[in-house]
VEXSEDO-58697 format. One record per residue: x, y, z of N, C-alpha, C in turn; residue in one letter. Coordinates in steps of 0.001 Angstrom, whole numbers, plus 500000, padded with zeros to 6 digits. Example, Ala and Ser with C-alpha at 12.3 -4.5 7.8 and 13.67 -1.06 7.14 Angstrom:
513190494310507800512300495500507800513200496700507800A
512850497750507080513670498940507140512900500030507870S
***
This chain:
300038287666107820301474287972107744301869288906108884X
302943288728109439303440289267110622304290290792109989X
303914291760111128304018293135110631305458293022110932X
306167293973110074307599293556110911307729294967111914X
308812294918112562309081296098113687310589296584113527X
310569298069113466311254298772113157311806299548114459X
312990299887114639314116300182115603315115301928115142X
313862302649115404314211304157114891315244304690115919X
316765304735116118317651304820116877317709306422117273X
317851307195115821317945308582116142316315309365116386X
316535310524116564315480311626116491314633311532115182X
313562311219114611313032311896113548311854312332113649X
311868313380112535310577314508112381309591313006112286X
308279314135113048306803313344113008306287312865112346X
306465313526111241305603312951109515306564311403109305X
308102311657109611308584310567109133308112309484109912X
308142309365111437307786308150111993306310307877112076X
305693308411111353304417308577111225304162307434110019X
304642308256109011305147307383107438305361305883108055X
306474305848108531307136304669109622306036303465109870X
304846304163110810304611303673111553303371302612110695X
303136303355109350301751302781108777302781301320108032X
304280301301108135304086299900107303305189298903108632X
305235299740109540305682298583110427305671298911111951X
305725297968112933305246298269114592306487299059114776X
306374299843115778307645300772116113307987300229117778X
308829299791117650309725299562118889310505300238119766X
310179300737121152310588301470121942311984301692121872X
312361302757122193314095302919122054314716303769123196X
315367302833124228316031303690125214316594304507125292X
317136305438126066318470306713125780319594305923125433X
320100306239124408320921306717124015322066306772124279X
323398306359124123324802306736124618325092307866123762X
326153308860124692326292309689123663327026309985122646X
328113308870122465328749308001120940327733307086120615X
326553307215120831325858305962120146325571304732120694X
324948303912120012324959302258120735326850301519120319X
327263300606120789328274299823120459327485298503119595X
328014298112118715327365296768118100327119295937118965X
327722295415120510327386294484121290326091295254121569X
326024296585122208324723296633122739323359297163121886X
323977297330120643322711297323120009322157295879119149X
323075294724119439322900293751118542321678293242120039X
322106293588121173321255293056122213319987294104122367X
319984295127122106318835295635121564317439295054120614X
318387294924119247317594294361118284316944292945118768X
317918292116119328317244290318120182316102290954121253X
316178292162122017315437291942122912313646292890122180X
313595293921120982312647294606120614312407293609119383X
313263293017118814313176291180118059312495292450116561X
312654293679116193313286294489115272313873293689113877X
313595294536112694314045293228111690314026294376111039X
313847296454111265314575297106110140314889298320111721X
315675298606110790317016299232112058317484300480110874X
316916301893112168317190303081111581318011303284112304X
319590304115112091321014304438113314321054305603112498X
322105306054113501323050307471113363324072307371113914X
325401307170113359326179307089114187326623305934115416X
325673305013115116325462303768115933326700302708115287X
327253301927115853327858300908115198327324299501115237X
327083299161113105326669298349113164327340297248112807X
327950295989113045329085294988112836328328293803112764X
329721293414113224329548291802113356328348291272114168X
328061291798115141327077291047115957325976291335115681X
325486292800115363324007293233115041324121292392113396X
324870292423112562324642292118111190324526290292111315X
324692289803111978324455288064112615323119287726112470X
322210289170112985321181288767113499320396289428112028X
318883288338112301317983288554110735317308289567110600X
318208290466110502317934292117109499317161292012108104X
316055292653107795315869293410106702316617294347106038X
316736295303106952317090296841106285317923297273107505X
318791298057106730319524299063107704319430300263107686X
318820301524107674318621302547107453319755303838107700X
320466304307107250321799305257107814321083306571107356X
320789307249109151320807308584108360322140309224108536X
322918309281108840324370310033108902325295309419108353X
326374309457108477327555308846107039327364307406107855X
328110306495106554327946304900107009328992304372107691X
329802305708107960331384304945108618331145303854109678X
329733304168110592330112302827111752329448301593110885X
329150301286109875328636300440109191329053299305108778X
329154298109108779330410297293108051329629296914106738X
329993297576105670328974297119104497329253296085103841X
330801296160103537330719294737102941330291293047103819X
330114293116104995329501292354105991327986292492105558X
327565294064105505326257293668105408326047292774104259X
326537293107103056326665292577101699326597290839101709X
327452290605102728327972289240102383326423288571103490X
326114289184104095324747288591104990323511289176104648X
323465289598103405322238289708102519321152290865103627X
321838291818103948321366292955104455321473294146103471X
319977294856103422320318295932102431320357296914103022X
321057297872102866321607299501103738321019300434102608X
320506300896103512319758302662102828320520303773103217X
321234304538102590321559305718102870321324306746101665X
320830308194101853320860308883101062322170309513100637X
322954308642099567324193309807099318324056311301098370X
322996311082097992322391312445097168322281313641098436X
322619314536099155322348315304100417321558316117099880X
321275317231100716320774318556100660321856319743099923X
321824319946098877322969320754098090322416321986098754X
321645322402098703321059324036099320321528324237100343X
321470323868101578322003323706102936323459323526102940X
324400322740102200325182322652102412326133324186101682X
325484324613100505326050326121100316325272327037100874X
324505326836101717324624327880102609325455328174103794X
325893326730104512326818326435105517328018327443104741X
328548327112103289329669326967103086329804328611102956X
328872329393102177328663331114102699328700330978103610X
328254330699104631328707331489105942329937331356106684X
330595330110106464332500329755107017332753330998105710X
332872331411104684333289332101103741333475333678104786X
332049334518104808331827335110105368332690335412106919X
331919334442107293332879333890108955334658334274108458X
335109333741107703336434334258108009337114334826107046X
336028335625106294336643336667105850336429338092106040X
335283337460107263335081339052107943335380339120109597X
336360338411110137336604337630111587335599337942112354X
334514337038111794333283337045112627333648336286113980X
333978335587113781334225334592115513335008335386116305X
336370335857115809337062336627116985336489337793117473X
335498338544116630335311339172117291333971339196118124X
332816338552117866331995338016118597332638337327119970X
333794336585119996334185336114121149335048337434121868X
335647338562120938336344339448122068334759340362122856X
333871340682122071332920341272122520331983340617123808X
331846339140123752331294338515124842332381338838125930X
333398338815125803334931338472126757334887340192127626X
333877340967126798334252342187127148335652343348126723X
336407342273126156338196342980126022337717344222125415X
338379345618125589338961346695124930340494346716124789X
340666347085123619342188347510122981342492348971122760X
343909348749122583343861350121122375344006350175120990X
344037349341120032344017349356118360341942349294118317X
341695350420117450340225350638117467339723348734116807X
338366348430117050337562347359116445337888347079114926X
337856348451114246337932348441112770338696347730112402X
339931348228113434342006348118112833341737346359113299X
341168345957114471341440344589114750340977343329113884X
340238343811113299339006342648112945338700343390111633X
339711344076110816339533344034109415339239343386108387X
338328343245107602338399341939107008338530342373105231X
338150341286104468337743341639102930336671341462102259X
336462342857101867335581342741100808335170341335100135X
333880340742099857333882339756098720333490340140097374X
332535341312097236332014341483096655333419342203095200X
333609341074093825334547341677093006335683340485093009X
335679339471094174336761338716094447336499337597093559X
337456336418093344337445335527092246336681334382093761X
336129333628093185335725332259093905335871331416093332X
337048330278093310337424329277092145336596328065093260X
335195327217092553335152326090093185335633324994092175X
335711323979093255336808322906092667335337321608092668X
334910320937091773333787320547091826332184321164091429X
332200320335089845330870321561089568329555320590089798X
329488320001090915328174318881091074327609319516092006X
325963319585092537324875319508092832325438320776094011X
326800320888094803326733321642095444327279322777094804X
328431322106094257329233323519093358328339324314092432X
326980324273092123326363324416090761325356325569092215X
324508324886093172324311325892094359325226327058094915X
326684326967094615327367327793095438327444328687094272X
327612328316093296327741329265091777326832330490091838X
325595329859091425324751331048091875324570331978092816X
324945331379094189325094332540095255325754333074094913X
326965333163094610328019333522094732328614334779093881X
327659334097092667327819335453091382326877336506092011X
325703336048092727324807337041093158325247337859094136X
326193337503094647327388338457095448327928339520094963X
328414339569093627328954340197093111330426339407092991X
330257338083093197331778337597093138331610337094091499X
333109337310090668333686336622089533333746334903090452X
333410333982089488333054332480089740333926331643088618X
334619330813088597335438329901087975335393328809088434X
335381327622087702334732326331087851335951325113087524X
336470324529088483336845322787088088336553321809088081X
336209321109086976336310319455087303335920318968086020X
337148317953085831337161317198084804335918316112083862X
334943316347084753334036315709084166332938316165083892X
332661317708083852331670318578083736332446319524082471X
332031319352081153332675320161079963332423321661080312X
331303321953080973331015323598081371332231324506082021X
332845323332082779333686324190083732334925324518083092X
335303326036083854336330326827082961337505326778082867X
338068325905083786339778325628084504339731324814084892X
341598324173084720342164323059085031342496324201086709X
343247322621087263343131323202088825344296323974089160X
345497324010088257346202324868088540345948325773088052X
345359326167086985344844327977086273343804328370087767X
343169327774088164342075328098089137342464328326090496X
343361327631090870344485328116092127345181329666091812X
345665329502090304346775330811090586345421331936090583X
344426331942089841343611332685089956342495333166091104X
341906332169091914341192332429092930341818333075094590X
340424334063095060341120334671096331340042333437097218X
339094332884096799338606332117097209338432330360096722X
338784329319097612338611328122096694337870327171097715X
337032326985096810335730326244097590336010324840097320X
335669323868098060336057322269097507334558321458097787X
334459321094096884332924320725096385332573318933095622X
334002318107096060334290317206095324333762315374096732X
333423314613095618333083313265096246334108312494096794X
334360311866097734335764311397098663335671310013097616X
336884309496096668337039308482096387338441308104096499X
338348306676096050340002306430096367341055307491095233X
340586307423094341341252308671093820341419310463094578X
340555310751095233340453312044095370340639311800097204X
340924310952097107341266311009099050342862311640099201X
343010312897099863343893313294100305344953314424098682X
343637314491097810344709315175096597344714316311096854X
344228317186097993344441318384097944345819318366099298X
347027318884098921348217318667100060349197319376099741X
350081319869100052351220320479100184351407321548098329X
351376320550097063351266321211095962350133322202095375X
348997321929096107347985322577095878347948324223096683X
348222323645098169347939324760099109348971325883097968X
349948325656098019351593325841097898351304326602096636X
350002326379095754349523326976094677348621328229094483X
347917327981095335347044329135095887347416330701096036X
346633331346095567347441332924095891347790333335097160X
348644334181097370348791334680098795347520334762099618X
347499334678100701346078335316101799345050334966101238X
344754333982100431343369333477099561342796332620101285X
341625332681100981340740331651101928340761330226101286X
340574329188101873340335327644101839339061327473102484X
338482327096101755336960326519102236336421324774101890X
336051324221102633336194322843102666334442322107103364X
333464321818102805332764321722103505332079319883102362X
333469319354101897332758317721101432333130316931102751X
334512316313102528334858315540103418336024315692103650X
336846315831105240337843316004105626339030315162105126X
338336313892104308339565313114104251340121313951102674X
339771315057101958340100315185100587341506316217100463X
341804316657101665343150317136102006343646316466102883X
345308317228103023346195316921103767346331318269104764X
345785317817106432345584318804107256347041319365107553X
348089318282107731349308319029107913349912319815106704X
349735319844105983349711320637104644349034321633104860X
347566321827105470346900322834105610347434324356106447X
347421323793107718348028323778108825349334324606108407X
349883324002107817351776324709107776351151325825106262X
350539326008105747350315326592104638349424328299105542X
348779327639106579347816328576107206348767329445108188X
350227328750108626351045329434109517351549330329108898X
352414329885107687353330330856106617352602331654106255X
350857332017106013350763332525105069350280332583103978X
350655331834103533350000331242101909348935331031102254X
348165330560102893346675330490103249346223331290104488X
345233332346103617344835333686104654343910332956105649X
343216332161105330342035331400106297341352330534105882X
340459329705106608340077328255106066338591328163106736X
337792327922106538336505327199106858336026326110106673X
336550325274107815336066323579107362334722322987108944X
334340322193107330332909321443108266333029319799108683X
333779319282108162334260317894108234335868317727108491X
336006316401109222337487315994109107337238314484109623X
338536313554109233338459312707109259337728311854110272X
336893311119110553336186310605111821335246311275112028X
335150312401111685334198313824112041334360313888113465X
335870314042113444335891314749115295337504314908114679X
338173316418115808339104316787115587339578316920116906X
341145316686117474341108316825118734341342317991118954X
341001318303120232340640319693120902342629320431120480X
343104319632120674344615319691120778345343319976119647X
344728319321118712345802319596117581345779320778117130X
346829321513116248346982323125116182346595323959115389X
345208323241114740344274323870114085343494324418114546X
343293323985115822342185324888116775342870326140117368X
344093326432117133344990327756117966345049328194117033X
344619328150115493344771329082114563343911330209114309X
343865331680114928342638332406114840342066332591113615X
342766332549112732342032332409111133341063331462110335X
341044330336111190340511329440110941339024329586111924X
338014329079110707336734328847111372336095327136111498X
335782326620112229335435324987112430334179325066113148X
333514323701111836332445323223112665332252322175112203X
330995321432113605330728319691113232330359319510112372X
330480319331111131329399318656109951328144319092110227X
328111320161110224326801320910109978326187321415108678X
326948320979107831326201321416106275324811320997105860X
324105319614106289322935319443106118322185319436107826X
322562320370108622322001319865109822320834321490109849X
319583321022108616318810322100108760317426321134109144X
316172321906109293315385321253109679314638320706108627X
314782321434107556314085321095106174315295319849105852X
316307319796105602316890318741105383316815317062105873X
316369317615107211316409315973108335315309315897107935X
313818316240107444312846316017107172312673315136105441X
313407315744104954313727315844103500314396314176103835X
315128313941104200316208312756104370315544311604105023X
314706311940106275313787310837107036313117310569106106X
311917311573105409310877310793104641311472310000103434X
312664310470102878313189309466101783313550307961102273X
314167308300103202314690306487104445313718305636104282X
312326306565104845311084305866105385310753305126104018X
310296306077103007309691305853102056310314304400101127X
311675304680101231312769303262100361312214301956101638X
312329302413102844311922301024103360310598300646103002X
309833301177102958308267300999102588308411299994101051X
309398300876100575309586300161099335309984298907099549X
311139298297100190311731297094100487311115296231100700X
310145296717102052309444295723102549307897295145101400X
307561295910100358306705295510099082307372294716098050X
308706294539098413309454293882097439309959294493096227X
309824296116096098310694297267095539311754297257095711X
312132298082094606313654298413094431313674299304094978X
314686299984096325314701300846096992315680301853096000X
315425303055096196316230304209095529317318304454096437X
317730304316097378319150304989097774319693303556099254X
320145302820098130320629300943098471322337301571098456X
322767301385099123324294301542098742325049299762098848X
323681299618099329324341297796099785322959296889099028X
323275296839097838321785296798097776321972294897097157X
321496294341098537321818292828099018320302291982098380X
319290292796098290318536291689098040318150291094096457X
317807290613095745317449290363094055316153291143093751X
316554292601093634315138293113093073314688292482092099X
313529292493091508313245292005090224313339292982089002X
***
């Protein structure tokens, strides 16, 4: 029986392509564009390394790579360049872990917390810049206390349940939403009027795409922080934005937004209150390790004729 050969697009830890390598040939992989392959040129990839499981990041996979006779698709980063229901309909199965790293991602989300509620960035950037004022450091870059403050997260799953615990261990009072966890203590408007902090901790569905917007911000206590580290699509940025000018929102820490790119231009980036970064919530080293060997391991499975554990497209007739 012919070994099949596998097409590892991104970076992975050693152990994983190691794992990799004992159940299939590994096929050389050129540099890289730095958006990725395009489906034309990675569908001409796969014809020319003749590849039959295909690990991406950020790669786009379509019409032309999904043509060709795929096994597996492996996603380690979100599946947006993916066409799944294509893969679906051409009996391709897609692996992605949607379970993440909950640890990593509340730790990201402490530190945007931190970050701008103690204007860590401005003033790290006035100190590189050299500037002196004549208002002392203290007066400029005042920040608040956390320790005593309310932290309302909105979402009590795998991350919200991680941020809980930090958080009380802070010394912060902790209050909990979501309708499908009986533990938690508030509906979302008791938890708005109450929190100086509101963490958003919730899964992007067609229901919950875009419910945080204009009534919510508009709810929030004065000068409270916004912290955002699921997915950019679960608010409304111009809502954000005009909420962060007036006022009503003291500052924001977000890790995602729609596309996962924000333009340099739009006027969230001129807001000094605001802290931003790339989707860095699982970008630890224990995590990419944690995430490769699971990829590896479900393909290992596939190719034995297992039911893979994290199928989001899951195309073939397990038994």
């Amino acid at each position: 029986m012919t070994r099949p050969r596998a097409l590892a697009l991104p970076a992975m830890p050693e152990s994983a392509l190691a794992r990799l390598g004992e159940v299939a040939d590994l096929a050389e992989v050129p540099a890289r564009p730095s958006l990725g392959f395009t489906d034309e040129q990675l569908a001409d990839l796969v014809i020319e390394t003749g590849a039959t499981v295909l690990i991406t990041d950020g790669d786009q996979v379509r019409t032309s790579v999904l043509a060709l006779p795929l096994d597996v698709v492996a996603v380690m980063g979100p599946t947006t360049g993916v066409d799944l229901a294509l893969a679906a309909e051409r009996g391709v199965t897609v692996l992605h872990a949607a379970d993440r790293d909950p640890e990593s991602v509340a730790e990201l989300t402490l530190a945007l917390m931190f970050a701008v509620s103690r204007n860590i960035v401005a003033a790290d950037r006035e100190v590189r810049q050299g500037r002196v004022g004549r208002v002392p450091p203290a007066q400029r870059h005042r920040g608040r206390r956390l320790t005593g403050r309310t932290l309302g997260i909105v979402g009590l799953g795998r991350v919200g349940r991680a941020m809980r615990w930090r958080c009380e261990g802070l010394g912060m009072r902790v209050i909990t939403c979501d309708p499908f966890v009986p533990e938690a203590t508030h509906t979302l408007p008791a938890l708005l009027a109450e929190a100086d902090v509101v963490s958003l901790h919730v899964p992007l569905t067609g229901e919950t795409r875009g419910f945080f917007g204009y009534p919510e911000f508009g709810a929030m206590r004065p000068g409270s922080i916004y912290l955002n580290t699921s997915r950019g699509a679960l608010h409304d940025l111009t809502a954000l934005v005009d909420a962060l000018r007036q006022g009503k929102v003291g500052g924001a820490g977000l890790d995602h937004f729609e596309g996962e790119w924000l333009d340099p231009a739009h006027p969230l980036t001129g807001l000094p209150n605001v802290v931003l970064t790339p989707r860095l919530g699982e970008a630890t080293g224990e995590s990419r390790e944690e995430l490769a060997g699971a990829l590896v391991e479900d393909i290992a499975r596939l190719l034995r004729g297992e039911r893979p554990a994290h199928a989001c497209v899951p195309a073939l007739p397990f038994a």
